[in-house]
FIGURO-795450 format. One record per residue (C-alpha): residue in one letter; x negated, y negated, z negated. Coordinates in steps of 0.5 Angstrom, whole numbers, plus 500, padded with zeros to 3 digits. Example, Ala and Ser with C-alpha at 12.3 -4.5 7.8 and 13.67 -1.06 7.14 Angstrom:
<nodes>
+---+-----+-----+-----+
: r :  px :  py :  pz :
+---+-----+-----+-----+
: a : 475 : 509 : 484 :
: s : 473 : 502 : 486 :
+---+-----+-----+-----+
</nodes>
This chain:
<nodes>
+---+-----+-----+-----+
: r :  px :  py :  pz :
+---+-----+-----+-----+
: x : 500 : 500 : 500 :
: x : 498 : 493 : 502 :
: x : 496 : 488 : 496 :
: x : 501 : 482 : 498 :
: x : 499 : 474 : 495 :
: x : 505 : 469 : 495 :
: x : 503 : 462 : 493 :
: x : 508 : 457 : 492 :
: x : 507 : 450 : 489 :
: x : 511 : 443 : 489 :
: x : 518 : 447 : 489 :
: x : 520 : 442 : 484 :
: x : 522 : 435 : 483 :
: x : 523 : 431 : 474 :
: x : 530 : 434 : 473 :
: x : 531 : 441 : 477 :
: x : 527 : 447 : 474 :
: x : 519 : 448 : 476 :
: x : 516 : 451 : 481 :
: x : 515 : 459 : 475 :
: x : 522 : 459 : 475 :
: x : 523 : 460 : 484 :
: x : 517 : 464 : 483 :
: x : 520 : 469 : 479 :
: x : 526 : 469 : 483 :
: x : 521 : 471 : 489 :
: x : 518 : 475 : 485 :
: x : 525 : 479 : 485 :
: x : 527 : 478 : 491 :
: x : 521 : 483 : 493 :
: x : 523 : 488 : 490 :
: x : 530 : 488 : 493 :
: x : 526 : 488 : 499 :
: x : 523 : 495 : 496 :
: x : 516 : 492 : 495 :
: x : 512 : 493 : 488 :
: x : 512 : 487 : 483 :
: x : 505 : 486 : 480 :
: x : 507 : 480 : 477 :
: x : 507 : 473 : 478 :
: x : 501 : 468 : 475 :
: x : 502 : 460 : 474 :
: x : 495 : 457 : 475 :
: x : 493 : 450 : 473 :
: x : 490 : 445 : 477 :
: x : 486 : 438 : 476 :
: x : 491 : 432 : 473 :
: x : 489 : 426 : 476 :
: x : 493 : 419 : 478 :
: x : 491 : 420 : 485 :
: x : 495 : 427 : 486 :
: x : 502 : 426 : 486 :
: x : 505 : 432 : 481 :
: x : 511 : 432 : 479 :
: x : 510 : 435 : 471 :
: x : 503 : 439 : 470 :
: x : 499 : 440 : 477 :
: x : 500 : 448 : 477 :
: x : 502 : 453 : 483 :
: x : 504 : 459 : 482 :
: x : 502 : 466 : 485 :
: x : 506 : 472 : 486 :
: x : 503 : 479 : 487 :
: x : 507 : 485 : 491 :
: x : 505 : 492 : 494 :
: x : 509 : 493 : 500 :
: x : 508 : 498 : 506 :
: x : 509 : 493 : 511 :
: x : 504 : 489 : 510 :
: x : 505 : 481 : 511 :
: x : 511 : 480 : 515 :
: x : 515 : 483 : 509 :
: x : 514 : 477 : 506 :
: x : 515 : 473 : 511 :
: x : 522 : 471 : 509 :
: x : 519 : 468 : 503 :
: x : 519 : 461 : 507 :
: x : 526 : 461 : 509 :
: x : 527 : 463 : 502 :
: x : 523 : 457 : 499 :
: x : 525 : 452 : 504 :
: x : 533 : 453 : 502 :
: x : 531 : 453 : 494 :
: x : 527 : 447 : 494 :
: x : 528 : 442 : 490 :
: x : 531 : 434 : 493 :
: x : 525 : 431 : 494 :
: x : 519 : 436 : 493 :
: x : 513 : 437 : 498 :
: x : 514 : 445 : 498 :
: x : 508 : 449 : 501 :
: x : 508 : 457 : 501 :
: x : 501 : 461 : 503 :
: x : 502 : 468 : 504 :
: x : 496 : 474 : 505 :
: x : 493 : 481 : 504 :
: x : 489 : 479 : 498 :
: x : 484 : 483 : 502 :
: x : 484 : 476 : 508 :
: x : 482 : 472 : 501 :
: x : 474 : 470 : 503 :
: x : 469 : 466 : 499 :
: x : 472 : 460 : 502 :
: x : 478 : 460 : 501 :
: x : 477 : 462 : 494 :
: x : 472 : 456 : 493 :
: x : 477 : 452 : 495 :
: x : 482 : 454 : 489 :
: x : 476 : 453 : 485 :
: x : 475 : 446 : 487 :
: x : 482 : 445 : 486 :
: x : 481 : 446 : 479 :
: x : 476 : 439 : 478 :
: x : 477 : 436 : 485 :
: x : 483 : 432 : 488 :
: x : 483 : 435 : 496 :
: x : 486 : 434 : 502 :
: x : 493 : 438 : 505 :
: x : 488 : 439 : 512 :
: x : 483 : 441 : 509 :
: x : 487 : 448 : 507 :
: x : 491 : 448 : 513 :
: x : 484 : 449 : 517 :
: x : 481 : 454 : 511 :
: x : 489 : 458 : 513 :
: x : 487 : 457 : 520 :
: x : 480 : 460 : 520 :
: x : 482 : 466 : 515 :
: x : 488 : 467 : 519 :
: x : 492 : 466 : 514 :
: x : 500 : 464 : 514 :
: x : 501 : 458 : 511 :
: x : 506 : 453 : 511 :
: x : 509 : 445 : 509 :
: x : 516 : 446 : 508 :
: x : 518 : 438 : 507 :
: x : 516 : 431 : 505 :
: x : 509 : 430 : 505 :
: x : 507 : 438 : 505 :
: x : 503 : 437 : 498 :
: x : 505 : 443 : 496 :
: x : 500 : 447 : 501 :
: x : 494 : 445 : 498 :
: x : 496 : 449 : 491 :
: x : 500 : 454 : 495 :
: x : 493 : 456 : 498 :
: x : 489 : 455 : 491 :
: x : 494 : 459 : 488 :
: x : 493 : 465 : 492 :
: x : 485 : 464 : 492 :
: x : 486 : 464 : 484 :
: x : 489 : 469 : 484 :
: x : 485 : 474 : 488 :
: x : 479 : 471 : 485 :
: x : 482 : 474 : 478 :
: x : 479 : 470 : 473 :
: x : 484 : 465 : 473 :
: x : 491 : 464 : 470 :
: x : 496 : 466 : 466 :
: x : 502 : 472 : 467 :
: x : 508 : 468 : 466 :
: x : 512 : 474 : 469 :
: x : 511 : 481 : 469 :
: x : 516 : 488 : 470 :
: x : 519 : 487 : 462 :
: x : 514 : 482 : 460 :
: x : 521 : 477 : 457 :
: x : 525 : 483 : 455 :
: x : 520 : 485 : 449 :
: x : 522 : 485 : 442 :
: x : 520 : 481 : 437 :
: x : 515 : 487 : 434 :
: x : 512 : 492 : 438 :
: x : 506 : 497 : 438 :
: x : 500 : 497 : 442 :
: x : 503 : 503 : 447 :
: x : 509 : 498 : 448 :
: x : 504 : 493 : 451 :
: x : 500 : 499 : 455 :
: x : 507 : 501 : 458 :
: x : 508 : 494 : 461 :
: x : 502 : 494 : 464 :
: x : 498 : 489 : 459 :
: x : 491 : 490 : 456 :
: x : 490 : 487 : 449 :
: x : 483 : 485 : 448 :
: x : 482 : 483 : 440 :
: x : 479 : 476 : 437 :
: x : 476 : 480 : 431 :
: x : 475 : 478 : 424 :
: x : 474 : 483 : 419 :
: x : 480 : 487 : 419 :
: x : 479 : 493 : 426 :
: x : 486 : 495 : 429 :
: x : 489 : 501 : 427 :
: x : 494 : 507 : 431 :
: x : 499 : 504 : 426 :
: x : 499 : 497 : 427 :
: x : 504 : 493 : 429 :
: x : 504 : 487 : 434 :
: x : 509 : 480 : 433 :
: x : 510 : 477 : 440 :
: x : 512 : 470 : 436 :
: x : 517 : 471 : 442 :
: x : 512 : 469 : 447 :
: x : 507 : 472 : 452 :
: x : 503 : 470 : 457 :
: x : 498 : 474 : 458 :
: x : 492 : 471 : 462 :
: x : 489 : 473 : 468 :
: x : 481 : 476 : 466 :
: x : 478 : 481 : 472 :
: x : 484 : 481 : 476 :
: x : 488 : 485 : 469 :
: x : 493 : 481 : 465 :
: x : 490 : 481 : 459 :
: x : 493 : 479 : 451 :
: x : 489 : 476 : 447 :
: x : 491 : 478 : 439 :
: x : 489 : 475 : 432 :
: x : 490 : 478 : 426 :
: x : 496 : 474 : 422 :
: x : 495 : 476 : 414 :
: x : 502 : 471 : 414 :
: x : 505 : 476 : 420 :
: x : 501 : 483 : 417 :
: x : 500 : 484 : 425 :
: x : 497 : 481 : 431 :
: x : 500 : 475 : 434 :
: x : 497 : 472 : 441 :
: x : 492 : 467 : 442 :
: x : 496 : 464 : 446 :
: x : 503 : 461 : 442 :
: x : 508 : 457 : 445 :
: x : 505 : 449 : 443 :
: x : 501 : 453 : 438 :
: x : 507 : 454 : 434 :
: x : 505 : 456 : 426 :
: x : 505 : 461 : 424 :
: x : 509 : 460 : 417 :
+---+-----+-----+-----+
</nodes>
């Protein structure tokens, strides 16, 4: 099965809902189109006053396997397109995650720290033979759309914000709930060493971060909780 990436970045406008929120309904859409979810990643770039964003700066990436390759995911366009916000500047990137070369993976790098220019990832799209799309307004939305997908297949950097099972997780697990979700637990240790029989607070929130292409959960002991809570919290809410 081929690994298909979809970036998407600008779908929104200051009152609809951002742009995590159509990914995952993309995300949806191709598994009723018989495609495998692999999770859908948020990927923050540079916040700077020459960059018109809308709230954060961030694209988003959905990860699929299919036995069609790409074109499968072509319906992604007409799928944004009809689903973006009034007055956003939508840009959609689809590609085999093997087409993802240097370039384009330095392109999504220097996103992270450089204010860059719509024809800049159009002519890297191009060269690498990759779909990539500006569906309205200023077609801003190319530039994370294609960094996006290149931070995602470079696989250091960004967050799950969704995964097969990911927001329907109780309050309390175990470690093999997580494994079973596909989620790796990696342990900020102090003096206490995990044991079988621990239990795991998810404080309601988990957003496991993308480390070496895996979604991997950071935890720490919580002597408040009596068991290990993410790293990562919602506006680092206490513990109390």
């Amino acid at each position: 099965m081929a690994l298909i990436l979809i970036g998407i970045d600008d779908t929104d406008n200051e009152t609809s809902p951002g742009t995590g929120r159509l990914a995952r309904r993309l995300s949806a859409e191709c598994e009723k189109r018989g495609m495998e979810q692999l999770g859908v990643t948020r990927h923050q770039f540079l916040l700077d006053p020459a960059i018109p964003y809308t709230s954060h700066n961030s694209g988003a990436c959905i990860a699929v396997a299919g036995d069609d390759g790409i074109e499968a995911a072509t319906f992604a366009f007409d799928f944004v397109s009809q689903r973006a916000s009034e007055g956003s500047d939508p840009g959609v990137c689809i590609a085999r995650a093997d087409a993802v070369q240097r370039p384009i993976i330095e392109f999504a790098d220097a996103a992270t720290n450089k204010v860059l220019k719509t024809e800049d990832a159009f002519s890297l799209a191009g060269a690498a033979s990759i779909p990539l799309r500006g569906l309205g307004g200023s077609c801003q939305g190319v530039i994370g759309a294609l960094a996006s997908v290149g931070l995602r297949a470079q696989g250091d950097a960004g967050r799950f914000i969704d995964l097969p099972g990911l927001r329907e997780l109780p309050r309390c697990v175990d470690a093999k709930t997580y494994d079973k979700s596909g989620i790796t637990i990696e342990y900020k240790i102090t003096v206490r060493q995990p044991t079988p029989d621990d239990i795991y607070d998810t404080l309601g929130w988990v957003r496991p971060r993308l480390i070496s292409g895996k979604a991997v959960l950071i935890v720490e002991w919580s002597e408040q909780r009596n068991a290990w809570v993410p790293v990562d919290r919602k506006k680092r809410r206490p513990l109390e």
